[in-house]
C-alpha positions as CSV (number, residue, x, y, z in Angstrom):
1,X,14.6,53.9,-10.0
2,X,12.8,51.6,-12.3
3,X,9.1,51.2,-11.7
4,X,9.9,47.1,-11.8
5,X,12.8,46.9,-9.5
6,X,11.4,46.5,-6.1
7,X,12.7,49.1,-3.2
8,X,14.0,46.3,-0.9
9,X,15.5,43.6,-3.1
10,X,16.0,41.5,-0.3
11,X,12.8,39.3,-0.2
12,X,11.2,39.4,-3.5
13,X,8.0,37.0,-4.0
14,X,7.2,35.6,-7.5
15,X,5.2,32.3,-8.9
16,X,6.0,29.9,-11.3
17,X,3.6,29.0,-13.5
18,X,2.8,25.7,-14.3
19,X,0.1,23.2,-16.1
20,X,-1.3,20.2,-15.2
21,X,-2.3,18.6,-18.4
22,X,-4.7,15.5,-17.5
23,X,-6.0,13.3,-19.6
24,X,-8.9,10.5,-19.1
25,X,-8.9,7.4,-22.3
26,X,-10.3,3.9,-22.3
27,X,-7.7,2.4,-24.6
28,X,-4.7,4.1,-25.2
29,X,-2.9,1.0,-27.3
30,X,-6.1,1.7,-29.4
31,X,-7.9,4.7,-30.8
32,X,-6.8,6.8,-27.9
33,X,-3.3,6.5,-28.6
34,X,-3.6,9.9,-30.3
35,X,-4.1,11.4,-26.9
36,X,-0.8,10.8,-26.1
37,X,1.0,11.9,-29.1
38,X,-1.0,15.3,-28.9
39,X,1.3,15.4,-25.3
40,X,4.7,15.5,-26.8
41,X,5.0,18.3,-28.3
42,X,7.5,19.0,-31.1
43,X,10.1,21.8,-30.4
44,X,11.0,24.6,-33.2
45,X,13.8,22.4,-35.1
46,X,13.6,18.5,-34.5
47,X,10.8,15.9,-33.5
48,X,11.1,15.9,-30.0
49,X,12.9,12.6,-28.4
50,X,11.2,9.9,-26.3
51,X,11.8,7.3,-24.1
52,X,9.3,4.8,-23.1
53,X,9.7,3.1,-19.7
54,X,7.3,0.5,-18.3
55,X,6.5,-1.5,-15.3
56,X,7.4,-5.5,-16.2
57,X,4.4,-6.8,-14.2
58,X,2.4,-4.6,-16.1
59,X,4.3,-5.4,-20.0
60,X,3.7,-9.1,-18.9
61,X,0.0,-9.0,-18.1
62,X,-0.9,-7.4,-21.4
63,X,0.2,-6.8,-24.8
64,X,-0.6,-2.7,-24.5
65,X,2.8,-1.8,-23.7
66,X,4.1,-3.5,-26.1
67,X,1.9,-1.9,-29.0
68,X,2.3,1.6,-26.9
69,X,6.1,1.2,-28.0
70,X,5.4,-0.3,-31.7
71,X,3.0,3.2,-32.4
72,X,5.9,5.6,-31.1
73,X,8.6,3.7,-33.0
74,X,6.0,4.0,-36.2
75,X,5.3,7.7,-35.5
76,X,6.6,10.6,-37.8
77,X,6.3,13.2,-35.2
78,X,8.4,11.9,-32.2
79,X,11.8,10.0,-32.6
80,X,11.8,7.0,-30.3
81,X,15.5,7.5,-28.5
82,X,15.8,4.2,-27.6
83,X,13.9,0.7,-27.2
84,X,11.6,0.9,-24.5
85,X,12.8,-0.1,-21.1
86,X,10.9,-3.0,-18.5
87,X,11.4,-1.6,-14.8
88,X,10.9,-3.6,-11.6
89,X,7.6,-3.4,-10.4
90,X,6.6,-2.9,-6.8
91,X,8.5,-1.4,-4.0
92,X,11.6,-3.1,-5.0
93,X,12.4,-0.5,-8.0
94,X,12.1,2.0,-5.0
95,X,14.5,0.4,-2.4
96,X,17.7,0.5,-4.9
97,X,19.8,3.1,-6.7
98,X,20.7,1.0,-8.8
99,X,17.8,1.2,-10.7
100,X,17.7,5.0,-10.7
101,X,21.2,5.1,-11.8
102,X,20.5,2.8,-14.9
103,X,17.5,5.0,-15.5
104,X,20.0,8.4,-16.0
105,X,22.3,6.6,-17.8
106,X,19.6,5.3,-20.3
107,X,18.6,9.2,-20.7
108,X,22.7,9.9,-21.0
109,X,23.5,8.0,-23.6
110,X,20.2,8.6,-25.3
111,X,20.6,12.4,-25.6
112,X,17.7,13.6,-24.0
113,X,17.5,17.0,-23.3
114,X,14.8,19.2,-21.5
115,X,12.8,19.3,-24.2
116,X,12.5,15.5,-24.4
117,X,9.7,13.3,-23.0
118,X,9.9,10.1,-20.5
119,X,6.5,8.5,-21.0
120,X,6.7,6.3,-17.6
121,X,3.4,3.4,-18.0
122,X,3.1,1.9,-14.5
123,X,2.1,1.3,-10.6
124,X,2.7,4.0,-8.1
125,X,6.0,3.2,-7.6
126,X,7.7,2.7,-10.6
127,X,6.4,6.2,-11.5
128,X,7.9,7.8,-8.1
129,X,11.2,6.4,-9.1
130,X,11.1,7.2,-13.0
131,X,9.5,10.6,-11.9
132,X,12.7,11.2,-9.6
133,X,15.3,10.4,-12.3
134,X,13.3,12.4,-14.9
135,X,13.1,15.4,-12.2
136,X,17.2,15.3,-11.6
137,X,18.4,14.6,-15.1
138,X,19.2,17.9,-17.1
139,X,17.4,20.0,-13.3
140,X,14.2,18.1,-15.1
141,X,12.9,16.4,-18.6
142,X,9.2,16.6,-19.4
143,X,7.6,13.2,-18.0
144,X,4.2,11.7,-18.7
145,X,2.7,9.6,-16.6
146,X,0.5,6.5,-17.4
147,X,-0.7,4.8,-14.3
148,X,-1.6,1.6,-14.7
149,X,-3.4,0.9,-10.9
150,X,-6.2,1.5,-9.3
151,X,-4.2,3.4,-6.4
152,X,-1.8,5.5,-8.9
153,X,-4.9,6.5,-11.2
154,X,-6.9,7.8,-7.6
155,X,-4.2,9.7,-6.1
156,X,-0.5,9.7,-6.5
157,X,-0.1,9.6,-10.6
158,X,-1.2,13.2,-10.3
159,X,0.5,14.6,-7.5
160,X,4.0,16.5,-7.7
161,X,6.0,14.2,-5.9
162,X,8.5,11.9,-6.7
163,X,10.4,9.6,-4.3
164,X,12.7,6.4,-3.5
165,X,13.3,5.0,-0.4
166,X,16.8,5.2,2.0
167,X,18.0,4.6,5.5
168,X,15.3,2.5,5.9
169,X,12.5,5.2,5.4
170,X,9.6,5.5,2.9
171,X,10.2,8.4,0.3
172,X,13.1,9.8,2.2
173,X,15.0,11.0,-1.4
174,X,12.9,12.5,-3.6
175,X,11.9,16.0,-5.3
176,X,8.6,17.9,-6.2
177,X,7.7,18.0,-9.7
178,X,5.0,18.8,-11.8
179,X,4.2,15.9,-14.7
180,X,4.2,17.2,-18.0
181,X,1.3,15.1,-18.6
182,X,-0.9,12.4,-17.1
183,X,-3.1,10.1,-18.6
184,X,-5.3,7.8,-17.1
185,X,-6.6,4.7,-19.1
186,X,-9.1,2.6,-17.9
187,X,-8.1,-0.2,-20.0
188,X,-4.9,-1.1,-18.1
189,X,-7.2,-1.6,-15.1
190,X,-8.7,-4.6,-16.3
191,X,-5.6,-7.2,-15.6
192,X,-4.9,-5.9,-12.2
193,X,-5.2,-8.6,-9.7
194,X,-8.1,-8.4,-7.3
195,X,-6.2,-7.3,-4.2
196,X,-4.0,-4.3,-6.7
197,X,-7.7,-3.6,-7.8
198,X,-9.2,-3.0,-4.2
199,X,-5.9,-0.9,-3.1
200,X,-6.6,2.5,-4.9
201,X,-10.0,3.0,-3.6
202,X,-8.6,3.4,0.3
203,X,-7.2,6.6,-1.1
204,X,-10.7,7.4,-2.7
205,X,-12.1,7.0,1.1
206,X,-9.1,9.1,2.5
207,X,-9.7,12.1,0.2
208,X,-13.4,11.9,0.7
209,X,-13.3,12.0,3.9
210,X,-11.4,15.1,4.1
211,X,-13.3,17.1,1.6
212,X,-16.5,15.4,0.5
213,X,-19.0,13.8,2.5
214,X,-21.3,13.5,-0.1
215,X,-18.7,11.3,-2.0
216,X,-18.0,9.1,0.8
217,X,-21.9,8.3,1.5
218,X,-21.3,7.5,-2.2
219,X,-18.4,5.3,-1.9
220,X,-20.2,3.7,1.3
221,X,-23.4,3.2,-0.5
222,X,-21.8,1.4,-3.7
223,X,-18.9,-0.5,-2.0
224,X,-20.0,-3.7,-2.6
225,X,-20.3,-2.8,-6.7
226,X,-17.1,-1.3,-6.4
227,X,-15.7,-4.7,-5.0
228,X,-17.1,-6.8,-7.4
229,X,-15.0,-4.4,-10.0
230,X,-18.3,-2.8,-11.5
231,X,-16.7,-1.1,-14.4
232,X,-19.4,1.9,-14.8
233,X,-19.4,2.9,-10.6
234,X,-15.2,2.5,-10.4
235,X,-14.6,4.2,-13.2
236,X,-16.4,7.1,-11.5
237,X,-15.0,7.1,-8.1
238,X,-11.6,7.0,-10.0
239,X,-12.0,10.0,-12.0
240,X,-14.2,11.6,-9.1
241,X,-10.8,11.1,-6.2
242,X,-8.5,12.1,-9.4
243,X,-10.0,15.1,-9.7
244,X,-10.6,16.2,-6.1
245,X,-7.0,15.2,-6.0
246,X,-6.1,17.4,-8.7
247,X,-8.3,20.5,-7.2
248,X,-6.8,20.4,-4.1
249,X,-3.3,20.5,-5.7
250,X,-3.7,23.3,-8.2
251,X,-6.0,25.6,-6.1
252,X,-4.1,26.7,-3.2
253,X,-3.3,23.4,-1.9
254,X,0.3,24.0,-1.0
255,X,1.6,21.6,-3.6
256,X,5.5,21.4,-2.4
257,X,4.5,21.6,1.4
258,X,5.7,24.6,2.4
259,X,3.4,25.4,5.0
260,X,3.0,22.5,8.0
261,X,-0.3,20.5,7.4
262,X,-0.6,17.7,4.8
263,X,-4.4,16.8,4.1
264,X,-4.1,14.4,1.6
265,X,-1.8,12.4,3.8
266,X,-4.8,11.7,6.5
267,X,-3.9,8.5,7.9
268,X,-0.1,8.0,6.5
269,X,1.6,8.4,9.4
270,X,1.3,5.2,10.5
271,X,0.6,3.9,7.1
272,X,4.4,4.8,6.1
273,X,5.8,3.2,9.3
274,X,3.7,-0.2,8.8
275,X,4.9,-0.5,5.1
276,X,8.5,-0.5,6.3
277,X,7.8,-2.3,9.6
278,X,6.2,-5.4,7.2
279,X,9.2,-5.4,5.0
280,X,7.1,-4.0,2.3
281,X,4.8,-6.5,1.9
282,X,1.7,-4.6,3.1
283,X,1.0,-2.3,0.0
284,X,0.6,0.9,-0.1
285,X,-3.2,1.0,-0.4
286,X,-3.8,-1.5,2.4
287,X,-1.7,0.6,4.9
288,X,-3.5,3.5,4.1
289,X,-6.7,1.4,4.8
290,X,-5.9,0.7,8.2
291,X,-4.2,4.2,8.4
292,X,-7.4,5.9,7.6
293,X,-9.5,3.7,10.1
294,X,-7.1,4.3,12.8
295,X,-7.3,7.9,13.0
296,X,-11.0,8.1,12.7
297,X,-10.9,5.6,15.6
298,X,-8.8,7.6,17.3
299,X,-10.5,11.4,16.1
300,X,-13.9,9.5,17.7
301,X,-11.8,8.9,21.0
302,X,-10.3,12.9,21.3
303,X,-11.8,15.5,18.5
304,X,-15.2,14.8,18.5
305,X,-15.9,13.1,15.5
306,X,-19.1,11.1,15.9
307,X,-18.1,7.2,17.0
308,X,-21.1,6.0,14.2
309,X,-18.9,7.7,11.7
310,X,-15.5,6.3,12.3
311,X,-17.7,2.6,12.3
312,X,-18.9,3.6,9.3
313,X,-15.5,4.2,8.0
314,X,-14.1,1.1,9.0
315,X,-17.1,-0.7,7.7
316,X,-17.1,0.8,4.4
317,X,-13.0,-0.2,4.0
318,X,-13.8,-3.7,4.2
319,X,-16.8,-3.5,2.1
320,X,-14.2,-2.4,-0.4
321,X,-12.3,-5.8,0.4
322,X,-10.1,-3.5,2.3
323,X,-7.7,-4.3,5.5
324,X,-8.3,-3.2,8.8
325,X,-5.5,-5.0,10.5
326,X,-1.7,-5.7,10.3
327,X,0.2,-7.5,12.9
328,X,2.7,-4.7,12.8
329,X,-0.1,-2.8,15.0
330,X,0.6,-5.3,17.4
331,X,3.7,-3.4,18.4
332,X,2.4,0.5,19.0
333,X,5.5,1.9,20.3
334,X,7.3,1.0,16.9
335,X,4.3,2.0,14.8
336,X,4.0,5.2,17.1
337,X,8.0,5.8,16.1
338,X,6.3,6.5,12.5
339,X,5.2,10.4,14.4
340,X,8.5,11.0,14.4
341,X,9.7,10.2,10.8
342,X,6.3,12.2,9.5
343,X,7.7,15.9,11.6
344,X,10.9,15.1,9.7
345,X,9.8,14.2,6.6
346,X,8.0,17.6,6.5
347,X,9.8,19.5,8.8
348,X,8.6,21.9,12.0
349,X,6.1,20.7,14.8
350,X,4.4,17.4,14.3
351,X,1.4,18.6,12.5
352,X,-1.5,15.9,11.6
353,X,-4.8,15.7,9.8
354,X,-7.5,14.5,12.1
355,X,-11.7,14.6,11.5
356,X,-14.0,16.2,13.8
357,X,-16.7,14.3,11.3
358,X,-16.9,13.0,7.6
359,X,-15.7,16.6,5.8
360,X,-14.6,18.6,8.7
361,X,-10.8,18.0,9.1
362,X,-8.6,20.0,11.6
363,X,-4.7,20.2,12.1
364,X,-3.3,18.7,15.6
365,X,0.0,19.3,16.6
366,X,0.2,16.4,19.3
367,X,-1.0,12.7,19.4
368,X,-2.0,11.1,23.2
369,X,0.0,8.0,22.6
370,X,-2.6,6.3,25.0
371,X,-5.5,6.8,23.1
372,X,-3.5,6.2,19.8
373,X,-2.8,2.8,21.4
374,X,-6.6,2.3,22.5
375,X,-7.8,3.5,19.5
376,X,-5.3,0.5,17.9
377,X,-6.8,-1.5,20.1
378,X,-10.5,-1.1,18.7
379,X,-9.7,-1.7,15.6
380,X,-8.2,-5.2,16.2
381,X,-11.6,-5.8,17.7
382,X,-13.6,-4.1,14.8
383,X,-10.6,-5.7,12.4
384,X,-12.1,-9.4,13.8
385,X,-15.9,-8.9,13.8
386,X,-15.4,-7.4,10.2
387,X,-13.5,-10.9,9.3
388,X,-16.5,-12.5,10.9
389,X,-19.3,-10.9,8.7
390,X,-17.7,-10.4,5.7
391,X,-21.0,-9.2,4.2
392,X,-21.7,-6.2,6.8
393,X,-22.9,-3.0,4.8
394,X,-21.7,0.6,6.2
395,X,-24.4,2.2,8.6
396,X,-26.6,4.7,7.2
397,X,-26.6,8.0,8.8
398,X,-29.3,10.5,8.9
């Protein structure tokens, strides 16, 4: 018997290797546009292929697309397949397959193959649905993500996962892949609108809260610099939630959630089930807001998890300019429906991310619908008295 044939062929483990090339610029319509050309690599016979897909809200707001698309077309060393192509911003692009569809048959008739790029330059969801047509077309073409928001830059523009909506549930089609590249520019932060602006930074808490407590005294302690959009100290929580992001994904993290607990989505659950129960029009990084301050209210109420801390919390969310409140919370048994959805979504017992303190998370397999629903409670009244002092500062701790 050969030495690399193993003696029971029957379950045979092996690992994929992959790279997660990230990239941090300032102005990538400018000087920095070189950063992304060093991303699509030529293959052996032929300048590789491109298409260039953007979010409209985002082409509209500033002329960097637009010049983006003018330096590919100019390029020597890639061959722009097409003219660049304006996708529906928001969660509509994610609610039709209509969209999708029109996205493979732009790479169809283009002649893309699986060593030709999608460079996708927009908000979280336009790059969950460009990421999912990119993953299915050819089993997968090498995509390179530009997020242009505060939330996509934080958190999902470097995660594996790509997704569009269906019977009525968030993310319920979708895949796991890695991005060929990403490449976060600060630049295309500056015409975000105020409440966009605030949204990514409720994923900045989330991941904090999980895994650094030293970063979420830091995001209490300059929340009111980060809400008047200091460029230095959000530029830094960005990159700092980006990266821990990043670390938790490439370093044992369980990247395609095959085992049952999913860290980084501490407070979705109910953050999911409010953005469908509002008809979408409570984003993404507000839900997660009042996600995130739920379950601390409610990890206060059952796992021991200090009730200063989960004030804190909530009082460092709306320092942010941050939710705490949705009138879908008025209604916990359809909110509470959202459990459900998130064991199906990943499959097996319910499994959920609760704190027993800032950076001391623990897996639960059961949520005390009472409590949930007290803990909901609290936070209306907490939601008010925040609306009431809009100037409150988180506690300090010792």
């Amino acid at each position: 018997m050969k030495k690399d044939v193993p003696a029971d062929p029957r379950d045979v483990s092996f690992a994929v290797p992959f790279v997660h090339r990230l990239r941090f610029t300032e102005d990538l319509a400018g000087p920095d546009f070189g950063e992304l050309l060093a991303l699509l690599e030529p293959s052996a016979s032929a300048p590789p292929r491109v298409l260039l897909w953007a979010d409209e809200e985002v082409a509209e707001a500033s002329n960097r697309v637009t010049a983006i698309g003018n330096q590919l077309r100019e390029s020597r060393r890639i061959e722009l397949a097409d003219e660049p192509r304006r996708i529906a911003g928001g969660e509509t692009v994610k609610n039709s397959r209509a969209i999708v569809d029109a996205m493979l048959e732009q790479i169809h008739d283009a002649g893309l193959d699986r060593r030709s790029y999608i460079v996708v330059i927009g908000g979280g969801a336009v790059l969950d649905a460009a990421g999912y047509a990119a993953a299915i077309a050819h089993r997968g073409i090498r995509l390179v993500r530009v997020p242009t928001t505060t939330l996509a830059q934080a958190d999902s523009g470097v995660g594996v996962k790509n997704a569009i909506n269906a019977f009525g549930k968030k993310n319920w089609v979708g895949t796991f892949a890695v991005p060929w590249g990403v490449i976060n520019d600060f630049g295309f932060l500056t015409t975000l609108p105020d409440r966009e602006f605030a949204c990514g930074f409720s994923e900045a808490v989330k991941v904090s809260l999980i895994q650094d407590a030293d970063e979420f005294r830091y995001l209490c302690d300059h929340a009111g610099s980060i809400a008047k959009r200091d460029p230095a100290i959000t530029r830094r929580v960005i990159r700092q939630s980006c990266l821990t992001h990043l670390r938790h994904i490439t370093r044992g993290g369980d990247p395609f959630e095959m085992l049952e607990a999913r860290p980084l989505d501490f407070g979705h659950w109910s953050a999911h089930r409010m953005e469908t129960l509002s008809g979408y029009t409570l984003r993404h990084g507000e839900a997660v807001s009042i996600g995130v301050a739920l379950d601390c209210l409610y990890s206060s109420l059952v796992h021991g998890m200090p009730r200063i801390e989960a004030r804190r919390v909530c009082e460092c969310l709306s320092g942010l300019g941050l939710p705490l409140w949705d009138d879908t919370l008025a209604e916990p048994d359809k909110v509470l429906a959202g459990l459900e959805e998130f064991r199906q979504h990943l499959g097996g017992r319910l499994t959920i991310t609760m704190l027993r303190g800032v950076g001391d998370a623990i897996d639960v397999h059961e949520i005390e619908a009472g409590l949930m629903i007290q803990a909901i409670r609290q936070l209306h009244a907490i939601a008010i008295e925040m609306d009431r002092h809009t100037d409150v500062r988180p506690t300090h701790l010792c």
